[in-house]
C-alpha positions as CSV (number, residue, x, y, z in Angstrom):
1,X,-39.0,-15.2,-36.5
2,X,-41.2,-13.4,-34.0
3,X,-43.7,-15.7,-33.9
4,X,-41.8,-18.8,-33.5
5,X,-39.8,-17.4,-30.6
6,X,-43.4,-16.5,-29.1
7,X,-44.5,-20.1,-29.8
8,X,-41.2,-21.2,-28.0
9,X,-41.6,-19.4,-25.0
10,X,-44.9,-20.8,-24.7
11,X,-44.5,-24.5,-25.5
12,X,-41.6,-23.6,-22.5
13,X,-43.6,-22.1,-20.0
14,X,-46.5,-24.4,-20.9
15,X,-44.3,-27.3,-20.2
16,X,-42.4,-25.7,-16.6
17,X,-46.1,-25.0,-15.4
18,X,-47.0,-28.8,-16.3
19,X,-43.8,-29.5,-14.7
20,X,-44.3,-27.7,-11.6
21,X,-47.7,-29.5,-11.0
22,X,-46.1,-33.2,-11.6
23,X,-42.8,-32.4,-10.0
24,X,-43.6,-30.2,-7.3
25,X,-47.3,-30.1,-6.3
26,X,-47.4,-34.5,-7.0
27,X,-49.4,-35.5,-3.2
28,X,-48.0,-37.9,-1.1
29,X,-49.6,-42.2,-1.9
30,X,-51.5,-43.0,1.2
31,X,-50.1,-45.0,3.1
32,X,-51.9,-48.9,2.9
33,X,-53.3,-50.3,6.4
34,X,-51.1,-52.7,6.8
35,X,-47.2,-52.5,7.2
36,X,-45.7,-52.8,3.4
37,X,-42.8,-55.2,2.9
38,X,-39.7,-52.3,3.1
39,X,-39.1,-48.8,3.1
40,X,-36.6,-47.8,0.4
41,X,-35.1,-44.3,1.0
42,X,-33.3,-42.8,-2.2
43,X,-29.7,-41.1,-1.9
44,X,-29.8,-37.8,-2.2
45,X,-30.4,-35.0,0.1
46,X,-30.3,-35.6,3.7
47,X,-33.8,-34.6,4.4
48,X,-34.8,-38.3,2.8
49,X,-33.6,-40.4,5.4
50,X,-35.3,-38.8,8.8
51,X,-38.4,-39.2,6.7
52,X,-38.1,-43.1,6.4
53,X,-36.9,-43.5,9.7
54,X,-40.1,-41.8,11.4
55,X,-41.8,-44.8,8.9
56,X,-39.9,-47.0,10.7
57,X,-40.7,-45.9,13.6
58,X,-44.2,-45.9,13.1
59,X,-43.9,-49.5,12.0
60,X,-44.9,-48.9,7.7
61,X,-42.3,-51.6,7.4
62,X,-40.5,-54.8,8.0
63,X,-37.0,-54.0,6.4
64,X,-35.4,-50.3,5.7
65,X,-33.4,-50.3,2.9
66,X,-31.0,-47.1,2.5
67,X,-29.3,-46.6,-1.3
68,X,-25.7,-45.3,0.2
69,X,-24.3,-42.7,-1.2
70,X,-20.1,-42.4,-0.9
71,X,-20.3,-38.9,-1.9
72,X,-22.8,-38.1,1.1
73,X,-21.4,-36.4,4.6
74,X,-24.9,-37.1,5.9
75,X,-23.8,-38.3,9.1
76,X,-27.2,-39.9,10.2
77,X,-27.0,-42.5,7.0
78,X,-23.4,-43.2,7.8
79,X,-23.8,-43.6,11.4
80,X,-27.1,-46.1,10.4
81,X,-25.2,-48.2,8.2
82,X,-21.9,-48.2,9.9
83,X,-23.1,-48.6,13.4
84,X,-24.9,-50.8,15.5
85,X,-28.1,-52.1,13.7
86,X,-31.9,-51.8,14.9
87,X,-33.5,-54.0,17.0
88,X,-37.6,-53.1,15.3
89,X,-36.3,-53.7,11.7
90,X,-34.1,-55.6,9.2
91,X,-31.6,-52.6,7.7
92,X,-29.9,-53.2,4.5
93,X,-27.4,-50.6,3.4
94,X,-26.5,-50.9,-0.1
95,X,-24.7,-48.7,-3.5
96,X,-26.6,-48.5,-6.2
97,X,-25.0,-49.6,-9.3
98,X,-24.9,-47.8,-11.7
99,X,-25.1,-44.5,-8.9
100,X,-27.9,-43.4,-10.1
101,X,-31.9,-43.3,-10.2
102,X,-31.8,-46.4,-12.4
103,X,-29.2,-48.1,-10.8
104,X,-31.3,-47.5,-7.8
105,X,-34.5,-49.0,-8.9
106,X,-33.0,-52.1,-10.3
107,X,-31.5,-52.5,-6.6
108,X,-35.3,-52.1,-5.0
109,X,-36.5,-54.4,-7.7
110,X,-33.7,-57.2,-7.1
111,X,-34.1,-56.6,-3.3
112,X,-38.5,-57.2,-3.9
113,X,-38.1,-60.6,-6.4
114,X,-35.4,-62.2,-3.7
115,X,-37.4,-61.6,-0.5
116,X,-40.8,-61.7,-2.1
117,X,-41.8,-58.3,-1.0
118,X,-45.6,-56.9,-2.4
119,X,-44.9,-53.4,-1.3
120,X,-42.7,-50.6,-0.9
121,X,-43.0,-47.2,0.2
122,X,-40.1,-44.9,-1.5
123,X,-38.9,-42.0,-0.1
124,X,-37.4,-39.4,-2.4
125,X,-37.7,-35.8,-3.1
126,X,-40.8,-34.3,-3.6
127,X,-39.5,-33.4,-7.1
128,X,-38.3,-36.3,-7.8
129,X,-41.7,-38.5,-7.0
130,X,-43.0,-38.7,-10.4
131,X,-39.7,-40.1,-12.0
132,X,-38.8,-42.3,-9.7
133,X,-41.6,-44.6,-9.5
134,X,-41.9,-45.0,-13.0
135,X,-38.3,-46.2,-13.2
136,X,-39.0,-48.5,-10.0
137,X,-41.9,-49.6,-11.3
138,X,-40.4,-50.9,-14.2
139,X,-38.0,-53.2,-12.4
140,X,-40.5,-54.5,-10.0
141,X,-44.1,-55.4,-10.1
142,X,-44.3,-54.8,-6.2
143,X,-46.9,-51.7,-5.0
144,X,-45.2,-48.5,-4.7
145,X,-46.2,-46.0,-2.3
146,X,-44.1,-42.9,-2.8
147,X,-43.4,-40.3,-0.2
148,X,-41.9,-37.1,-0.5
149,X,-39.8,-34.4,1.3
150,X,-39.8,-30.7,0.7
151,X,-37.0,-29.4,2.5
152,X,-35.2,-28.0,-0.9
153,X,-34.6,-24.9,-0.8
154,X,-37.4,-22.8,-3.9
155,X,-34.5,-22.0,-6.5
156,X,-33.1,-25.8,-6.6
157,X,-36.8,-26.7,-6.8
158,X,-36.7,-24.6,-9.5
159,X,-34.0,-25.8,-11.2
160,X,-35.3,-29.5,-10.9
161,X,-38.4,-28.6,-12.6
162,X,-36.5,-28.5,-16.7
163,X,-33.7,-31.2,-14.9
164,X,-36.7,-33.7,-14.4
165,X,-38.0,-33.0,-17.5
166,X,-34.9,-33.8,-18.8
167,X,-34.3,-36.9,-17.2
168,X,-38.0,-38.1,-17.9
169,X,-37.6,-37.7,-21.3
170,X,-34.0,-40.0,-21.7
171,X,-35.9,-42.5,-19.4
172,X,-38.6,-42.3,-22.2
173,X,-36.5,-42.6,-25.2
174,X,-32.9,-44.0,-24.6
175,X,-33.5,-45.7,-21.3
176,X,-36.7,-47.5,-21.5
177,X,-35.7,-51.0,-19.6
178,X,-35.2,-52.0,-16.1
């Protein structure tokens, strides 16, 4: 019994160290040398969207495209896609459906066969990299450039570490289309 809890705990902290170096530590895609197609920022936390709008800003893209979120009080994304548009960019505000990572990259990979976009940059939590542009990836065979944000706070990085795991694995096994 001893030694399979032993085995356990390292299998598990084999697998969060692994986890911390794909989740947490996974670099930045460099950005490509000429503007890419869109910018898709990810709902989520509210450090997401300031990051794609300094993209914008630095021209990365033609078109921003923000996944809403109706549960969000981020005022900047409600003010964006309830206000008065940009005059730089095409904006498209859209839900997700289903709410949810995969609902999310099946909306980025409809968006890319309509408009014939070759490229993307995603924004998305740092954590959250990894997983994301393997689902995206799978709905569209456009270039992804991920970007990431780090302003989680260290215990919900933590905690994303097994969640993404997780998540990862059902995307694997049960979930394994667009």
């Amino acid at each position: 019994m001893r030694q399979l809890l032993s085995l356990i705990i390292i299998v598990a902290a084999t697998l969060y160290g692994l986890g911390i170096w794909l989740f947490l530590l996974h670099p930045d895609d460099r950005l490509p040398t000429h503007a890419a197609d869109a910018v898709v920022v990810l709902a989520g936390s509210n450090d997401r969207l300031p990051v794609a709008l300094a993209l914008m800003r630095r021209h990365a893209a033609k078109t921003l495209v923000v996944s809403e979120d109706s549960a969000s009080r981020d005022p900047v994304r409600y003010r964006l896609c309830n206000g008065a548009r940009p005059r730089d960019y095409k904006l498209i505000c859209q839900h997700a459906d289903p709410f949810s990572t995969r609902g999310e990259a099946r909306l980025a990979g409809d968006l890319a066969l309509r408009n014939h976009w070759l490229s993307l940059i995603v924004v998305s939590s740092r954590y959250h990299l990894f997983r994301a542009k393997r689902l995206i990836g799978r709905c569209t065979k456009a270039t992804l450039i991920m970007r990431g944000t780090d302003a989680d706070t260290w215990w919900y990085k933590a905690a994303a570490v097994p969640l993404e795991w997780a998540k990862l694995a059902r995307s694997a096994t049960f979930q394994r289309g667009c």
